[in-house]
TORPAPA-174083 format. One line per field, with one value per residue: residue number from 1; residue in three letters; x, y, z of N, C-alpha, C in turn. Coordinates in nm, 2 decimals, always signed. Last residue first. Layout:
N
resi: (NUM,...) .
resn: (ALA,...) .
nc1: (X,...) .
nc2: (Y,...) .
nc3: (Z,...) .
cac1: (X,...) .
cac2: (Y,...) .
cac3: (Z,...) .
cc1: (X,...) .
cc2: (Y,...) .
cc3: (Z,...) .
end
This chain:
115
resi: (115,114,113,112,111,110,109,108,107,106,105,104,103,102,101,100,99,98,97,96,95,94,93,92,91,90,89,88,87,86,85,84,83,82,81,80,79,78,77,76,75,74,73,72,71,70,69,68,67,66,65,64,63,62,61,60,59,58,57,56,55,54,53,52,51,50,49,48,47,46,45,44,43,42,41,40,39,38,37,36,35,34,33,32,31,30,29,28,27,26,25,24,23,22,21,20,19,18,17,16,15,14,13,12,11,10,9,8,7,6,5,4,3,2,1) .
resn: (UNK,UNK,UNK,UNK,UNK,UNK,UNK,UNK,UNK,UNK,UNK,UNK,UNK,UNK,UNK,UNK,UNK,UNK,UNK,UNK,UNK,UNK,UNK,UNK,UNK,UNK,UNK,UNK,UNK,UNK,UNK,UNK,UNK,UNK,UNK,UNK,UNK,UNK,UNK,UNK,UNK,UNK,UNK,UNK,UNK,UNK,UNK,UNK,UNK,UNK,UNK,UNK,UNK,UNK,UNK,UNK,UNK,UNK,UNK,UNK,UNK,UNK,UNK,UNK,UNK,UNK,UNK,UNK,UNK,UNK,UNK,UNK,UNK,UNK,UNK,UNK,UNK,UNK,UNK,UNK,UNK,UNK,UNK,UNK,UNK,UNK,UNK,UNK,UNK,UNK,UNK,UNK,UNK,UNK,UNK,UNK,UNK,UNK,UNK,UNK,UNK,UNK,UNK,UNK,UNK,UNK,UNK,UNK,UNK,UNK,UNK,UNK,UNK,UNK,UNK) .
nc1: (-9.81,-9.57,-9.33,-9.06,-9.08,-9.15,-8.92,-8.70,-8.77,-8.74,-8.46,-8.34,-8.47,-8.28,-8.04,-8.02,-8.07,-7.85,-7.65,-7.71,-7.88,-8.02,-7.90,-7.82,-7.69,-7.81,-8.05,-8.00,-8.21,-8.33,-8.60,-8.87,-9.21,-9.50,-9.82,-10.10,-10.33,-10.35,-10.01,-9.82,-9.55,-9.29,-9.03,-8.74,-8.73,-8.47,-8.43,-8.25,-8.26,-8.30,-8.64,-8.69,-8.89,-8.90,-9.03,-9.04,-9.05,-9.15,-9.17,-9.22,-9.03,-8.89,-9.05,-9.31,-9.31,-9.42,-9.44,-9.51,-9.66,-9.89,-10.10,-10.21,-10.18,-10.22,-10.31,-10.27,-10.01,-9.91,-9.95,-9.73,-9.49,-9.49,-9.46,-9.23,-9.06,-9.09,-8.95,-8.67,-8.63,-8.58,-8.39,-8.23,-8.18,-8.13,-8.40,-8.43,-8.25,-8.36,-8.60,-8.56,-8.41,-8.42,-8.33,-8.36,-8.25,-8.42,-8.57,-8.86,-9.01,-9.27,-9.62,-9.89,-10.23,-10.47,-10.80) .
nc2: (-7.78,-8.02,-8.17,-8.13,-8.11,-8.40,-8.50,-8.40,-8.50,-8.81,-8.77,-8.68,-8.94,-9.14,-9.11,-9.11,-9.37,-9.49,-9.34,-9.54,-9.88,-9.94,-10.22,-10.47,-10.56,-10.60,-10.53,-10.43,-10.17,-9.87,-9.57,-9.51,-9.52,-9.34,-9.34,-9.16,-9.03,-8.75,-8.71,-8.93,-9.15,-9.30,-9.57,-9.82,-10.10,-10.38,-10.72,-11.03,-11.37,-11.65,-11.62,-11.34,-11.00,-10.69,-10.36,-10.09,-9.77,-9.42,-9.12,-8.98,-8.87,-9.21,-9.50,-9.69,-10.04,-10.38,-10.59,-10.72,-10.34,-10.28,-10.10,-9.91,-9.72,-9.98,-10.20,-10.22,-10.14,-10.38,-10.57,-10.50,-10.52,-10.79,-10.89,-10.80,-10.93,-11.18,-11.16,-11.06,-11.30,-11.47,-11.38,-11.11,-10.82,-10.57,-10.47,-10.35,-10.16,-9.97,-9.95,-9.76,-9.55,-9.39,-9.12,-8.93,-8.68,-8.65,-8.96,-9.11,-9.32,-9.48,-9.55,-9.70,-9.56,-9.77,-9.84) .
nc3: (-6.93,-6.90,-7.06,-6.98,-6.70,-6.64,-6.76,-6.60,-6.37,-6.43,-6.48,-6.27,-6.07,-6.24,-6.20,-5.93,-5.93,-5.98,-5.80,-5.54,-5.57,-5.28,-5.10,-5.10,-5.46,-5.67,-5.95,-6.25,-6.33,-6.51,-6.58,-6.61,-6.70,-6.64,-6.62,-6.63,-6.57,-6.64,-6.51,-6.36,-6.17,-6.26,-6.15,-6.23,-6.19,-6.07,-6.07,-5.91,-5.86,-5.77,-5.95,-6.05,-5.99,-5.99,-5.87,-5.92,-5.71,-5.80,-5.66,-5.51,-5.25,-5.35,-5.38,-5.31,-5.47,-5.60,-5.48,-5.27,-5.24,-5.50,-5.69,-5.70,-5.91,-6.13,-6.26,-6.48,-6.54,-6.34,-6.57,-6.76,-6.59,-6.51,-6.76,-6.81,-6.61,-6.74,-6.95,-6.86,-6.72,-6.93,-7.11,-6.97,-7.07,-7.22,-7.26,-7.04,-7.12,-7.34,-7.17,-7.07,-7.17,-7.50,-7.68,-7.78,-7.68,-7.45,-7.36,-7.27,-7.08,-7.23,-7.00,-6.99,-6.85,-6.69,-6.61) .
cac1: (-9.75,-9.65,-9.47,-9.13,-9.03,-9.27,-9.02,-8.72,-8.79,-8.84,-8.59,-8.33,-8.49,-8.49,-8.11,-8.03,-8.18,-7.99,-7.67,-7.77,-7.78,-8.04,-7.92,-7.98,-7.64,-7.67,-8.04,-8.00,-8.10,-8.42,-8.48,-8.77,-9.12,-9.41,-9.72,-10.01,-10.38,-10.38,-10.15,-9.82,-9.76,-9.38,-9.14,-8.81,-8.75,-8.59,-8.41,-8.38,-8.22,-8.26,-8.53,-8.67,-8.76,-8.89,-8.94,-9.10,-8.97,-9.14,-9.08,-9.31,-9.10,-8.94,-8.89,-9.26,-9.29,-9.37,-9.43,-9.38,-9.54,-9.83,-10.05,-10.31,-10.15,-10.16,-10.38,-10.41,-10.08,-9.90,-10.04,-9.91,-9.56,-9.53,-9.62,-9.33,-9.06,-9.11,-9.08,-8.75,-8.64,-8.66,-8.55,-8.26,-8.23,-8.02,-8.33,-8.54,-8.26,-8.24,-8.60,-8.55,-8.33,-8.49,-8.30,-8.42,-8.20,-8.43,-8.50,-8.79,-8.95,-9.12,-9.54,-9.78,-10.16,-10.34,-10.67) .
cac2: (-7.66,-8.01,-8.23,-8.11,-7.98,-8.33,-8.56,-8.37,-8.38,-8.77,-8.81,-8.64,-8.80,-9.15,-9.08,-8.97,-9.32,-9.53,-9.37,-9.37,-9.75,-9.89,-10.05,-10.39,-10.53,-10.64,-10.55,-10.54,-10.14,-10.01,-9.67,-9.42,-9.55,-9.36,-9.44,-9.22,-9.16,-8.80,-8.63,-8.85,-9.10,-9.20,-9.48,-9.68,-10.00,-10.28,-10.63,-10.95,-11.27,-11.55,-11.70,-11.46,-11.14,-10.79,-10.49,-10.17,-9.95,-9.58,-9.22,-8.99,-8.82,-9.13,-9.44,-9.61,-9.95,-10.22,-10.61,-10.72,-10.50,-10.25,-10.24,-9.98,-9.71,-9.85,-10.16,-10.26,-10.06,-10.22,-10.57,-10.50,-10.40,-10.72,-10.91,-10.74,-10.79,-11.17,-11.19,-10.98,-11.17,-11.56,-11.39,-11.25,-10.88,-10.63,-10.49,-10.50,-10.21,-10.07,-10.02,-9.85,-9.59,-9.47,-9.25,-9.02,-8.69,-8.52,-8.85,-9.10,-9.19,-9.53,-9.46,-9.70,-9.60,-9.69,-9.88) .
cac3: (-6.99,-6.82,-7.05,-7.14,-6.76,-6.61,-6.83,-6.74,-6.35,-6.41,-6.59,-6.34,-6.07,-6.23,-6.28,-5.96,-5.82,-6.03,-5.96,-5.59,-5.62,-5.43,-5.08,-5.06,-5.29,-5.67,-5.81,-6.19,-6.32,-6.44,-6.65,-6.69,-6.67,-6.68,-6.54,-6.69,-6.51,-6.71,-6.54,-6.45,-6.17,-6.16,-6.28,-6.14,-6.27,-6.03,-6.13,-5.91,-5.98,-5.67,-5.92,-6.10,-5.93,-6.04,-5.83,-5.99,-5.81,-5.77,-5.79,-5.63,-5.38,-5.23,-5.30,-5.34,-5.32,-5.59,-5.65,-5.28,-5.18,-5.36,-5.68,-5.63,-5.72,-6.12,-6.10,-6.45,-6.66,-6.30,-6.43,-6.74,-6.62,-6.37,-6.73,-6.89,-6.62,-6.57,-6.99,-6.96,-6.65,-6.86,-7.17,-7.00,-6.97,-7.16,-7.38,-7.06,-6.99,-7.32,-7.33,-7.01,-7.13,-7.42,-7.61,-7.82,-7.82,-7.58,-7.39,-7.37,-7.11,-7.18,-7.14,-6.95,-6.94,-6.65,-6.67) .
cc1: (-9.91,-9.69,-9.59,-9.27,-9.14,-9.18,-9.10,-8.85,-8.79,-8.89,-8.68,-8.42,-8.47,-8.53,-8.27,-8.06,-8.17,-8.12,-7.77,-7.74,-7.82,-7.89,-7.97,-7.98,-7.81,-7.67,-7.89,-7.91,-8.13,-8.23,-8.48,-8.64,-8.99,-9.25,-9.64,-9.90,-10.23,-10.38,-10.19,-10.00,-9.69,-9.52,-9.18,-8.94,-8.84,-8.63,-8.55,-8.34,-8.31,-8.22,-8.46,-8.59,-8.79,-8.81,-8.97,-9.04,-9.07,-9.06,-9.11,-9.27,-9.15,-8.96,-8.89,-9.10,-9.27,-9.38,-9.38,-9.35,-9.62,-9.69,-9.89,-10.20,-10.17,-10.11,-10.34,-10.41,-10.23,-9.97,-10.01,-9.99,-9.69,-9.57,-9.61,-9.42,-9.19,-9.15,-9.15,-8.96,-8.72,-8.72,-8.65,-8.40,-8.22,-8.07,-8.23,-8.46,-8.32,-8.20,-8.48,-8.62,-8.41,-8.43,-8.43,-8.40,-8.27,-8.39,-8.47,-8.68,-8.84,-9.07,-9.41,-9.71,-9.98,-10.26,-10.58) .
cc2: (-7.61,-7.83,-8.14,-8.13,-7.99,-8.20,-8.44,-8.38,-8.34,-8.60,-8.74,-8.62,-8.68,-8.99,-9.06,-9.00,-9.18,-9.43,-9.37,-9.36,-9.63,-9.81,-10.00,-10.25,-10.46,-10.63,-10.63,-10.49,-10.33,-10.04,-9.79,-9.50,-9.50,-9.41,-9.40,-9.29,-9.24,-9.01,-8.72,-8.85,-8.96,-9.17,-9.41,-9.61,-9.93,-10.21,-10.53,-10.83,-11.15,-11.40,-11.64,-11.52,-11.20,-10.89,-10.63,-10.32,-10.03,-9.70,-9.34,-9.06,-8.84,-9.02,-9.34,-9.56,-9.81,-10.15,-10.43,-10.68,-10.57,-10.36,-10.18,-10.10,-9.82,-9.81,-10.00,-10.16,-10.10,-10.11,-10.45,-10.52,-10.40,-10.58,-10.82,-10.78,-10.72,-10.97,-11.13,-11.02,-11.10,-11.42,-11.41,-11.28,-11.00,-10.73,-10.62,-10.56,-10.33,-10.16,-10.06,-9.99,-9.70,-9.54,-9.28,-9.14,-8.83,-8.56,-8.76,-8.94,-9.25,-9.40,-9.48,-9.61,-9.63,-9.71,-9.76) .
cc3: (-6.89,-6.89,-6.99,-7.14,-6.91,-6.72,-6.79,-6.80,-6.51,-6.39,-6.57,-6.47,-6.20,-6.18,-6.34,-6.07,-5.89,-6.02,-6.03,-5.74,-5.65,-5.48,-5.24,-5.08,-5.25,-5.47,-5.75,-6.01,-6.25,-6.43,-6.53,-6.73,-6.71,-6.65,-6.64,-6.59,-6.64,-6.74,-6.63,-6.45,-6.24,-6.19,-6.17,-6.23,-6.21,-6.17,-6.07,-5.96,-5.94,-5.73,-5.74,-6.02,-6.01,-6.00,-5.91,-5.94,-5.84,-5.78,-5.71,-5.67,-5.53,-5.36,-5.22,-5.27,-5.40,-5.48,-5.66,-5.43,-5.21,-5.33,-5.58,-5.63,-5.61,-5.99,-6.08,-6.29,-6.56,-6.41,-6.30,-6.63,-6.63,-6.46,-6.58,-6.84,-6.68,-6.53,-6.83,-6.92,-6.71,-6.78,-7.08,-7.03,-7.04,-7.07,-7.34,-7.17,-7.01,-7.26,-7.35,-7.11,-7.12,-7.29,-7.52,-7.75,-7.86,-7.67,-7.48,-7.37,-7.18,-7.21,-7.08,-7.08,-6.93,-6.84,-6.68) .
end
């Protein structure tokens, strides 16, 4: 089993806590059980439920419906999964937006974390 952790920023924020926050009940719930069963499989869980991007960062792909939401995370020491933020799917291409912020996290996260 994999632990799941919600990066958290220097001043406290949470992004992707805001994000499930801003979801519909029917997405939200659809969102939480693809997380537990990414906390079970960890690497192991593949298309169509997650892909890697690139350097380490992953999506997390959630559908309802024709509705679909991503959340980016990364493999962390210690058999962790951290997620960082999550964004409603609109066009195929990812938003770079999206994308620089998962990098940025994710380079923060390892900075405060790794000693």
């Amino acid at each position: 089993m994999w632990e799941i952790e919600y990066y958290e920023t220097a001043k406290g924020d949470v992004p992707v806590l805001d994000f499930l926050d801003s979801l519909s009940v029917k997405m939200r719930g659809k969102a939480v059980r693809d997380i537990v069963l990414l906390e079970k499989l960890g690497p192991r869980m593949t298309l169509p439920h997650s892909r890697c991007i690139e350097n380490g960062i992953y999506e997390l792909r959630v559908q309802v419906g024709g509705d679909t939401s991503r959340i980016f995370y990364f493999f962390f020491i210690g058999r962790k999964i951290i997620l960082t933020n999550g964004f409603i799917k609109k066009t195929q291409k990812t938003p770079l937006g999206e994308l620089k912020k998962a990098r940025l996290y994710k380079t923060d996260y390892e900075g405060r974390h790794t000693r």
